[in-house]
N, CA, C and O atoms as a GROMACS GRO file, in nm:
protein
  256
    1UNK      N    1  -3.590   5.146   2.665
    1UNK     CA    2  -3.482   5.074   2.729
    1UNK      C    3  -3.530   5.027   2.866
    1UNK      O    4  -3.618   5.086   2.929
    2UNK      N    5  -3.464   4.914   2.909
    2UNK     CA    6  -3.514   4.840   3.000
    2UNK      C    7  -3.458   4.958   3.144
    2UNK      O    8  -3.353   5.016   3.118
    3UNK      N    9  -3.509   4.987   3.260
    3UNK     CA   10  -3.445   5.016   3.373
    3UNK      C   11  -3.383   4.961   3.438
    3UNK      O   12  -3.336   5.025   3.532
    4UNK      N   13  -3.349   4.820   3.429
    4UNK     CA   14  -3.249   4.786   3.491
    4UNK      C   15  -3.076   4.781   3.416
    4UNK      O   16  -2.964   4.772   3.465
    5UNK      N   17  -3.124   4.791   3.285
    5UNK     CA   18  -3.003   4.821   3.167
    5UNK      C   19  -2.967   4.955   3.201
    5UNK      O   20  -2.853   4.990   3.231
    6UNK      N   21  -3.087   5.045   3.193
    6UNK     CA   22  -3.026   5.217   3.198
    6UNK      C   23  -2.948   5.235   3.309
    6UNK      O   24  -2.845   5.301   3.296
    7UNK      N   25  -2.975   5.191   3.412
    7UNK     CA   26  -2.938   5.193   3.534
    7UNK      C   27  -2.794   5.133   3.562
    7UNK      O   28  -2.731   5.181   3.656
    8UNK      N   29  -2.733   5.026   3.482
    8UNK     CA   30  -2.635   4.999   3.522
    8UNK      C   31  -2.522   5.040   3.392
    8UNK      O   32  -2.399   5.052   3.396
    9UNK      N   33  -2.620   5.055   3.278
    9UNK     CA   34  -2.496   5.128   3.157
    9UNK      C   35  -2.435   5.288   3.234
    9UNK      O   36  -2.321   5.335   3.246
   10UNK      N   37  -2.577   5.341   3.277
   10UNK     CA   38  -2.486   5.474   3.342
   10UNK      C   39  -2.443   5.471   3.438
   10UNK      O   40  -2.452   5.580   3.496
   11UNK      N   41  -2.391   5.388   3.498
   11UNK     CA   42  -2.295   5.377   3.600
   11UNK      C   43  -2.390   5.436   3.754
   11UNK      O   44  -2.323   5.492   3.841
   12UNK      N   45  -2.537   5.417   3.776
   12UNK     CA   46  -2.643   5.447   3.877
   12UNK      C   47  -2.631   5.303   3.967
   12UNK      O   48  -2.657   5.294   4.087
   13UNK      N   49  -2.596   5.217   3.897
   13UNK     CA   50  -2.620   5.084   3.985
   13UNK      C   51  -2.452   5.016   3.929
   13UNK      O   52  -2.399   5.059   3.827
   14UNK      N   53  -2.385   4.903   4.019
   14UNK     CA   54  -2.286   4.860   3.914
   14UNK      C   55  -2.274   4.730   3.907
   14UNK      O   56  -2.179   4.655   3.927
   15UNK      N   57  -2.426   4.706   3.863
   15UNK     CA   58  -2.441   4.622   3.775
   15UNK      C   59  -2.583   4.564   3.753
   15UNK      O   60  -2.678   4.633   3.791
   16UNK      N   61  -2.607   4.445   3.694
   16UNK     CA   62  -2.762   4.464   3.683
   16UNK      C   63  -2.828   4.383   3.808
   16UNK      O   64  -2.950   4.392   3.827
   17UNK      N   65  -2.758   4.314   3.883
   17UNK     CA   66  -2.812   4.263   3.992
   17UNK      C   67  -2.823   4.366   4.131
   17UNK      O   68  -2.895   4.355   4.230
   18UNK      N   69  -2.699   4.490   4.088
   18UNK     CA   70  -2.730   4.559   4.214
   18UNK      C   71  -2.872   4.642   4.153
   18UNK      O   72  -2.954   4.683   4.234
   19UNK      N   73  -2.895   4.666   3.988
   19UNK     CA   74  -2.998   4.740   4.000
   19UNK      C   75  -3.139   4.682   4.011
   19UNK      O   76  -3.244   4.747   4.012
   20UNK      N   77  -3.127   4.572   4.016
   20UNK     CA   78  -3.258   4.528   4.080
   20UNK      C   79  -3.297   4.495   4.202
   20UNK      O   80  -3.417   4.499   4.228
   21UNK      N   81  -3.194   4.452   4.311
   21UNK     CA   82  -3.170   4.447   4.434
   21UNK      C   83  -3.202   4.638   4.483
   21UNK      O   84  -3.299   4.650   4.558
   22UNK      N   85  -3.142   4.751   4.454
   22UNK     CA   86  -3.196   4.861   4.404
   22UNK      C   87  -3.383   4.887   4.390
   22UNK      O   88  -3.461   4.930   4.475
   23UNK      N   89  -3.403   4.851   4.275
   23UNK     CA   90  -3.581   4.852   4.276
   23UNK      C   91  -3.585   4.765   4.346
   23UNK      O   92  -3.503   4.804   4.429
   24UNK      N   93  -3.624   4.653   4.388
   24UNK     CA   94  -3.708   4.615   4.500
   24UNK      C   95  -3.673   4.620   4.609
   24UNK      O   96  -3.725   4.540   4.686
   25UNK      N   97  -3.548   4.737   4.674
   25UNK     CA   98  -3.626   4.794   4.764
   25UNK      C   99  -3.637   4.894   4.767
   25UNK      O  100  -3.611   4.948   4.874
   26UNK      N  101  -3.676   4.966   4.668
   26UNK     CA  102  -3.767   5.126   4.690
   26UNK      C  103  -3.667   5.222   4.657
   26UNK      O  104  -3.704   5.337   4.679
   27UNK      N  105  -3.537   5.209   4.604
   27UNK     CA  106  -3.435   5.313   4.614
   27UNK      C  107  -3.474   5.407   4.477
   27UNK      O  108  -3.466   5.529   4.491
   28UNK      N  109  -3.516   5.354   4.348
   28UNK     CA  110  -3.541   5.408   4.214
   28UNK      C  111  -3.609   5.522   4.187
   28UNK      O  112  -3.722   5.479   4.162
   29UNK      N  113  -3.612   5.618   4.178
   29UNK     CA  114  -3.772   5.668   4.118
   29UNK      C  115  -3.711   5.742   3.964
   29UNK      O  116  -3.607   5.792   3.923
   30UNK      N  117  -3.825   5.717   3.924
   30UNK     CA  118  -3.817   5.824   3.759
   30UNK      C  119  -3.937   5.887   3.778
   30UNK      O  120  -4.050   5.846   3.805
   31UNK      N  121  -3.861   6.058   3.746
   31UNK     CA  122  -3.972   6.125   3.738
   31UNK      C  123  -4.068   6.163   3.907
   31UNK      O  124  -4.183   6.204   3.925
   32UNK      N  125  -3.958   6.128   4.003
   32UNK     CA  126  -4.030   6.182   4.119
   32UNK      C  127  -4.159   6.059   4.192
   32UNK      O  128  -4.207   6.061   4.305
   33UNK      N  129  -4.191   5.946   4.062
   33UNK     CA  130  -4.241   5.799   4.100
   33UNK      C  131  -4.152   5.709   4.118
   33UNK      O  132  -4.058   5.683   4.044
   34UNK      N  133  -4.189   5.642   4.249
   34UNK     CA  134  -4.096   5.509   4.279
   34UNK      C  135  -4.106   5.420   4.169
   34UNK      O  136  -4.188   5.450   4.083
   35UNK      N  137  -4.040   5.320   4.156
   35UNK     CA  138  -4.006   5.243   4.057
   35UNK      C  139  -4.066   5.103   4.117
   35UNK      O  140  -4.021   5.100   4.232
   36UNK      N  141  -4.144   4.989   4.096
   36UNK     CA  142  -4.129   4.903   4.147
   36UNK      C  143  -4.108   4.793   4.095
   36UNK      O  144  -4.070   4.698   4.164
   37UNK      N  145  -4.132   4.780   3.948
   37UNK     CA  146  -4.092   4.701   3.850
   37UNK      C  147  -3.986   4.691   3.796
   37UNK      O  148  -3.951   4.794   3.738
   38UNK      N  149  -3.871   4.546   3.789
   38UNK     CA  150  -3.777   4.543   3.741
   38UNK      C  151  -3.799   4.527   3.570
   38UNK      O  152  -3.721   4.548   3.478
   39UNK      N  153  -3.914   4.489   3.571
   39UNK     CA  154  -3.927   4.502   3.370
   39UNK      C  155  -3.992   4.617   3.345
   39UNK      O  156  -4.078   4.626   3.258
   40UNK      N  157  -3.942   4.751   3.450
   40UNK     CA  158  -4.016   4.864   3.340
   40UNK      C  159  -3.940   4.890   3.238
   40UNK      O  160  -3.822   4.854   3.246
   41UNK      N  161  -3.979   4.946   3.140
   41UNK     CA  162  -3.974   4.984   2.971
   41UNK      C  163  -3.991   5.134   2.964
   41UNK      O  164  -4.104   5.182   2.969
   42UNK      N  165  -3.889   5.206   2.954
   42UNK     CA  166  -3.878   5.327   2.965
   42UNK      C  167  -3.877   5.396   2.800
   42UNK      O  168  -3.795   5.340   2.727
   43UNK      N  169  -3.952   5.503   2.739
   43UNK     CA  170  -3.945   5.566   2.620
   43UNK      C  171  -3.888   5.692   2.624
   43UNK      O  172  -3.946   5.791   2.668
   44UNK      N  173  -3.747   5.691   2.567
   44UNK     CA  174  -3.665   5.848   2.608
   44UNK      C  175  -3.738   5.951   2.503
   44UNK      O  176  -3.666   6.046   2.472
   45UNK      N  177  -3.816   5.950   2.468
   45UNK     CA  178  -3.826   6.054   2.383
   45UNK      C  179  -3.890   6.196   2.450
   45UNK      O  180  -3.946   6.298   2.410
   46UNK      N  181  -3.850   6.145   2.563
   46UNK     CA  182  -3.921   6.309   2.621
   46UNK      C  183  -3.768   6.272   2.769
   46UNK      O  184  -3.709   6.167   2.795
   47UNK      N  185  -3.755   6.419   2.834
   47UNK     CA  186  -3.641   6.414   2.909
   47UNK      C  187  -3.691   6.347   3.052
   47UNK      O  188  -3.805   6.359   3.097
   48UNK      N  189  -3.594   6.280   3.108
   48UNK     CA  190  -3.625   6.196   3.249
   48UNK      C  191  -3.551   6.236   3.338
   48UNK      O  192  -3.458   6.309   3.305
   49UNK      N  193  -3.566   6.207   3.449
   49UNK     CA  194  -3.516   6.272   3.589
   49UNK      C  195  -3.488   6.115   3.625
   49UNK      O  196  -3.595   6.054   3.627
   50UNK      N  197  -3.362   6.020   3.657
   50UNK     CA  198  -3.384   5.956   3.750
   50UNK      C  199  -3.317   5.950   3.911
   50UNK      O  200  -3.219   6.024   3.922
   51UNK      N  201  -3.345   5.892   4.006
   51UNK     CA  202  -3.285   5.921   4.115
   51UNK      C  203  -3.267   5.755   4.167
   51UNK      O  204  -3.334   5.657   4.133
   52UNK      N  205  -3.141   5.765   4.270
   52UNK     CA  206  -3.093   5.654   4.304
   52UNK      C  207  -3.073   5.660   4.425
   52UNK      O  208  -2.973   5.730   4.438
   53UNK      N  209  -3.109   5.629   4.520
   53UNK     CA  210  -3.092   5.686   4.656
   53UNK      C  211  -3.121   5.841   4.706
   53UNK      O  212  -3.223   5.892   4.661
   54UNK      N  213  -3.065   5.894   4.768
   54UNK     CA  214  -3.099   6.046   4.841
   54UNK      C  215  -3.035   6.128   4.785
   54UNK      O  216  -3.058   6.245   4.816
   55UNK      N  217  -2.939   6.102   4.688
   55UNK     CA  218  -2.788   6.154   4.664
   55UNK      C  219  -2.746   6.150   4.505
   55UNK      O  220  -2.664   6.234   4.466
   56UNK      N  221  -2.799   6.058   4.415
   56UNK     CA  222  -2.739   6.009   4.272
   56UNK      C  223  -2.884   6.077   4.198
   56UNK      O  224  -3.000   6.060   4.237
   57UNK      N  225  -2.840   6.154   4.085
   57UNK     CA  226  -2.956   6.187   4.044
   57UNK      C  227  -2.893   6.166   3.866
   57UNK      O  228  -2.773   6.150   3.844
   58UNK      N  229  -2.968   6.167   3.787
   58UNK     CA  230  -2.905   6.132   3.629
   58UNK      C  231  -3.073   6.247   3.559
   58UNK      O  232  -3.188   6.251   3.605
   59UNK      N  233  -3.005   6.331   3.426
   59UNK     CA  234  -3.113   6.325   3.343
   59UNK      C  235  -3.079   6.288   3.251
   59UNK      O  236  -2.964   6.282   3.209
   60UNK      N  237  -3.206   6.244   3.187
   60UNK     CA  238  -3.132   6.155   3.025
   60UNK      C  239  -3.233   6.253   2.946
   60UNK      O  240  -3.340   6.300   2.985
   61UNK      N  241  -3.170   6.270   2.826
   61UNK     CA  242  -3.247   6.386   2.733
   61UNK      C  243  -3.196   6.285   2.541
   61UNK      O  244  -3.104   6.246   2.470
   62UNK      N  245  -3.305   6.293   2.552
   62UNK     CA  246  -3.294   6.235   2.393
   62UNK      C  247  -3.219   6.304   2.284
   62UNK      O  248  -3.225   6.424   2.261
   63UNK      N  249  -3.132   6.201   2.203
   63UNK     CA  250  -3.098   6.275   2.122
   63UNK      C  251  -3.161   6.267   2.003
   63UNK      O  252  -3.139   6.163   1.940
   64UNK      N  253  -3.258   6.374   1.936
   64UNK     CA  254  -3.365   6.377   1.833
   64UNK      C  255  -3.294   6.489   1.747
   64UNK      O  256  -3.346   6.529   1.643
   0.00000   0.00000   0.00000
């Protein structure tokens, strides 16, 4: 799934322009790495940490 989709289906950004306005400037990270690409391509099949500022944190855990 795209990160700027994940980001605004779970309610982390509200909407897809704030979540790219969001990544480029530095607010994103998955996994404890900044984000800097608005076309990253994320594979849930293993569990993710993402963070949204200092304060918003989400894990997403696959359902397998």
């Amino acid at each position: 799934i795209n990160i700027v989709e994940l980001l605004s289906l779970t309610g982390l950004a509200s909407s897809n322009s704030d979540a790219r306005r969001l990544i480029e400037g530095g607010g994103v990270k998955v996994d404890n790495k900044k984000v800097m690409d608005i076309g990253l391509e994320l594979s849930l099949e293993k569990e993710k940490l993402i963070q949204v500022g200092k304060r918003k944190f989400l894990k997403v855990i696959s359902e397998s």
